[in-house]
N, C-alpha and C positions, 0 to 999 in steps of 0.2 A: 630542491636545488640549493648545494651549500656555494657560497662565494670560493674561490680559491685565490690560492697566492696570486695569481698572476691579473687576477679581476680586479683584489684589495688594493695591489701595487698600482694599477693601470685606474682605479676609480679616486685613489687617494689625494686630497686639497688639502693647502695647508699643513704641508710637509715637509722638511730636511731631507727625512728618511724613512724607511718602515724594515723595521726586525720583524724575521719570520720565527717564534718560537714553537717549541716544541707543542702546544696546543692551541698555537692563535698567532696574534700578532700584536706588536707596540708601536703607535706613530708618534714617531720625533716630528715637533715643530720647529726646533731649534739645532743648528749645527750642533756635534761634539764639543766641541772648543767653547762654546758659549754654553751649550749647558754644564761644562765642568765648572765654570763662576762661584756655578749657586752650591754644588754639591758641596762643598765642603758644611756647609749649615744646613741642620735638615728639615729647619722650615721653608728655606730658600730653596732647598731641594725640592720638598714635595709641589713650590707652585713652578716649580719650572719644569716639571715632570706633567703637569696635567694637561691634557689634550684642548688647551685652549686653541679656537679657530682650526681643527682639524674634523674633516668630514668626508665621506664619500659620497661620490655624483653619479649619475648612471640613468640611463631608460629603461623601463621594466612597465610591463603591462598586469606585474604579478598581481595576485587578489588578494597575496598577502607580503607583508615584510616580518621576518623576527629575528630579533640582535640578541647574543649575547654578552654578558660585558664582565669583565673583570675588572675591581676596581680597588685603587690605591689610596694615599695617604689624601683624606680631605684636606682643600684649605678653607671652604668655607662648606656650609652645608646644604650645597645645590648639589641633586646628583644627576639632575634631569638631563637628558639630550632632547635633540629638538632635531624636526624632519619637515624640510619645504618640500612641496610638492607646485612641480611648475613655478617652480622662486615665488609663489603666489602665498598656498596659503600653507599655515603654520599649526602642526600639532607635535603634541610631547611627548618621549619615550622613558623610562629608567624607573627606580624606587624613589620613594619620597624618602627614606631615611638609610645611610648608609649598608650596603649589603656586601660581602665579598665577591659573590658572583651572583647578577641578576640579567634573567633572562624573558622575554615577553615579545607583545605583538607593536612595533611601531607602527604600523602602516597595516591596514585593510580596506579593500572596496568588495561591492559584491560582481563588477563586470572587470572582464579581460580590458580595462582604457591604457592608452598608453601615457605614460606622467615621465617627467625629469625630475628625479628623487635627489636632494642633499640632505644626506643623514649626519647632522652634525651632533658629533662626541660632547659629551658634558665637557665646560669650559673651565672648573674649579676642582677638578678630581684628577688624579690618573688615572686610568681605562683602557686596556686591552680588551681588544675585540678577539673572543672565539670563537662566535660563528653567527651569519649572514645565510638566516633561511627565505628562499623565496619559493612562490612556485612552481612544480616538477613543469620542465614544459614551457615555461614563461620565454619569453623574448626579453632579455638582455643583453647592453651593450655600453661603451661607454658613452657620455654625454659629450656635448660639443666642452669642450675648455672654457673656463670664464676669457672675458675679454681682455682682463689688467692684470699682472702677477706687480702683487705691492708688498713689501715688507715693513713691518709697523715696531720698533723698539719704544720701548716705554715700560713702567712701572705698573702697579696695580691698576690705575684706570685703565690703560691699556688693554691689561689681562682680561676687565670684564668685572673685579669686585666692585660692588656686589648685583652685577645684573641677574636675574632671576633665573634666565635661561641663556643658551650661547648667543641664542640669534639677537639677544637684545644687548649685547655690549656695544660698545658706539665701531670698534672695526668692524663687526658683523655685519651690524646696521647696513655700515656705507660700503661693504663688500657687494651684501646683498642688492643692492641699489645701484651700485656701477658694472653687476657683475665681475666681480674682482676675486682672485683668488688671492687673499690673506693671509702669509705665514708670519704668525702673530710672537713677536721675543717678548711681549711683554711679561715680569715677574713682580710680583708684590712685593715691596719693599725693596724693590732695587734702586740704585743710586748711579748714575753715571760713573761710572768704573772707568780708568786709563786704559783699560784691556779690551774695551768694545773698538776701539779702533784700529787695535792688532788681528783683530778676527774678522776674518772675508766673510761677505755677508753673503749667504747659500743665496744660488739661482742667477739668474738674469733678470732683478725687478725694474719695472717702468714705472714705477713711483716708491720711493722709504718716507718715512715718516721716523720723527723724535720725539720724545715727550717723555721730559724728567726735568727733576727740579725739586719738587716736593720732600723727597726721602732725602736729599743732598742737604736741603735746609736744617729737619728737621734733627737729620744727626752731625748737625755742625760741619757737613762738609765747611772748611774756609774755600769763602766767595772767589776765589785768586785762582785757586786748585779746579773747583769746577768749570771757571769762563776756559781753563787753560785744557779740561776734557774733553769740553764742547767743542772747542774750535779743532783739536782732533780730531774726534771723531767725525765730526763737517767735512774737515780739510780730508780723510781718509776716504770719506763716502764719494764725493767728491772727484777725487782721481781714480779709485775705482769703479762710478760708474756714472761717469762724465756727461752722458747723454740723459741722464734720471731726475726728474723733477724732486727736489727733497723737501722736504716740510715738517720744519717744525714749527710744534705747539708746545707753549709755556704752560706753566702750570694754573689748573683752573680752580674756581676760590677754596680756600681750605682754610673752616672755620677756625682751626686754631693759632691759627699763622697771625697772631695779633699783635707780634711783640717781636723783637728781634732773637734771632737765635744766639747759643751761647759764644758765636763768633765776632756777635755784633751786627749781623746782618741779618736782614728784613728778608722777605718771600719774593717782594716785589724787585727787589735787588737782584733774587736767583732771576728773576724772569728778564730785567733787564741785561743781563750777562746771557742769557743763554739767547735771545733775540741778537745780542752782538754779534756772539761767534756767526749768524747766519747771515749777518750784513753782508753789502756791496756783493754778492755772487749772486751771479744771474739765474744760476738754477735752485737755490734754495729762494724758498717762499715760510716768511715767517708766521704765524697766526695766533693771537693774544690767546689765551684758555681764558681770560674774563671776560673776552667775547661769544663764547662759544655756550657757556650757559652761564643764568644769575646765580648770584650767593644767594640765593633763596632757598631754605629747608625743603622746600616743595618738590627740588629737583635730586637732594640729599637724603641718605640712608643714617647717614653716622656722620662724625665730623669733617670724615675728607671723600666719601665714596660716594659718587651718586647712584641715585636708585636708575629706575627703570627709566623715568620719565626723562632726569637727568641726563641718561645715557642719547635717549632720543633724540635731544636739543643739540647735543654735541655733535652725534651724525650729520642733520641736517643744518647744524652752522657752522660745519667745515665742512658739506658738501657747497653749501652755496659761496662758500669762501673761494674755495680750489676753482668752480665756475666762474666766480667774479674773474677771478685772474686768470684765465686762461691755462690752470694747471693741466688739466682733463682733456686731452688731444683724444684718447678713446671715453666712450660711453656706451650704457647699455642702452 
């Protein structure tokens, strides 16, 4: 039994959109209008093109799962996806080293059980899906909806580098953990743009999230430009979706941030500018990233990326943050 359009569409998380091509399909995570940003560069292109935080949900009693995938410009060299069964337990599908098109078994048992499959897309590649074998005969349907639909803008941390797999980026984490359906803008190397608050942010979410600061420092954004971004895009998010918890996070420690940038200004500067614009409004909720994990190599990959462990600590100290304060009106 192959999936079809109307399965892909109707099973599809962490969405804008999904193209039906002539041999498969492409899931946008990002509106039109925000992925035009990055295209004009095509580094910026290829990580805003990759299927970060996109996946499909479904019940299936099948005995087996097999994906095939088409796959696009790496940004880093994860190709693996990752498949919960029951949000419980966690195993891995894809090639270890980049393939143009790879095909395999994610998922087998040897009895007809019934499971809630999330087949999540590699988080650092682009990936078109051509086909979703299951078996002849199986019971499939869609799964219930996660409980939160949250949209998460941010830079590289956001996106997942360098977590190993999708499910261990810190949105995943706490997607998985709240039941939340995640459409993830984060891009590598992005900088708070003036144009993030001219563009309506897809869907109807019950929580956004921010997180930038790092790439703004580092390429001399002037300190004046960025506070005056932030409070935009704040002020924008804000009156379009009045009733939406927002939260942002400053940026979390970044070994090389030891000196002032070429503008004059410090890291700690970016952080306090972008906590401002989130002041005195009653629905944004600000949250330190120094909080959130240590400057300790332990939690770090490279000089700004946490690893795996890193990403954990960030999940679970802004999940118990958004708890502290009463962000989380739904839970799983």
């Amino acid at each position: 039994m192959l999936l079809n359009d109307a399965q892909i569409r109707a099973f599809a998380l962490g969405v804008d959109r999904v193209d039906t091509l002539a041999d498969g399909w492409r899931l946008h995570r990002m509106p039109s209008a925000l992925e035009a940003l990055y295209h004009a560069n095509a580094d910026a292109a290829a990580r805003a093109n990759c299927t970060t935080g996109v996946r499909l949900r479904f019940l299936t009693d099948s005995r087996h799962i097999r994906v095939t995938l088409r796959y696009g410009v790496p940004t880093r060299w994860y190709f693996a996806g990752a498949i919960s069964i029951d949000r419980d337990r966690i195993d891995t599908f894809g090639p270890v080293s980049r393939q143009e098109v790879w095909s395999g078994l994610a998922f087998q048992q040897d009895e007809r059980i019934p499971h809630q499959i999330d087949l999540w897309l590699p988080h650092l590649c682009g990936a078109e899906i051509l086909r979703v074998d299951l078996e002849d005969g199986c019971r499939l349907e869609a799964a219930p909806r996660p409980v939160l639909d949250w949209v998460a803008y941010g830079d590289s941390i956001t996106q997942g580098m360098n977590a190993s797999l999708p499910v261990f980026a810190w949105p995943t984490r706490l997607a998985r953990e709240l039941d939340a359906n995640v459409v993830n803008y984060g891009v590598g190397g992005a900088t708070l743009r003036p144009e993030l608050a001219q563009i309506p942010t897809g869907g109807t979410p019950k929580l956004i999230s921010v997180s930038y600061g790092a790439n703004d420092w580092n390429v001399d954004v002037p300190l004046k430009d960025f506070h005056q971004r932030a409070v935009a895009l704040v002020d924008a998010l804000c009156a379009r979706h009045a009733q939406t918890p927002i939260v942002i996070t400053t940026p979390v420690p970044f070994f090389r941030a030891t000196r002032p940038n070429g503008q004059g200004a410090t890291l700690d500067d970016f952080r306090a500018a972008l906590e401002a614009a989130g002041s005195g409004r009653a629905q944004v909720h600000v949250v330190r990233g120094t909080d959130l994990v240590a400057a300790d190599h332990n939690f770090f990959n490279d000089w700004s990326h946490p690893n795996d462990n890193g990403m954990r600590e960030i999940a679970q100290n802004l999940l118990a943050a958004l708890r502290t304060r009463g962000v989380l009106v739904q839970q799983a």
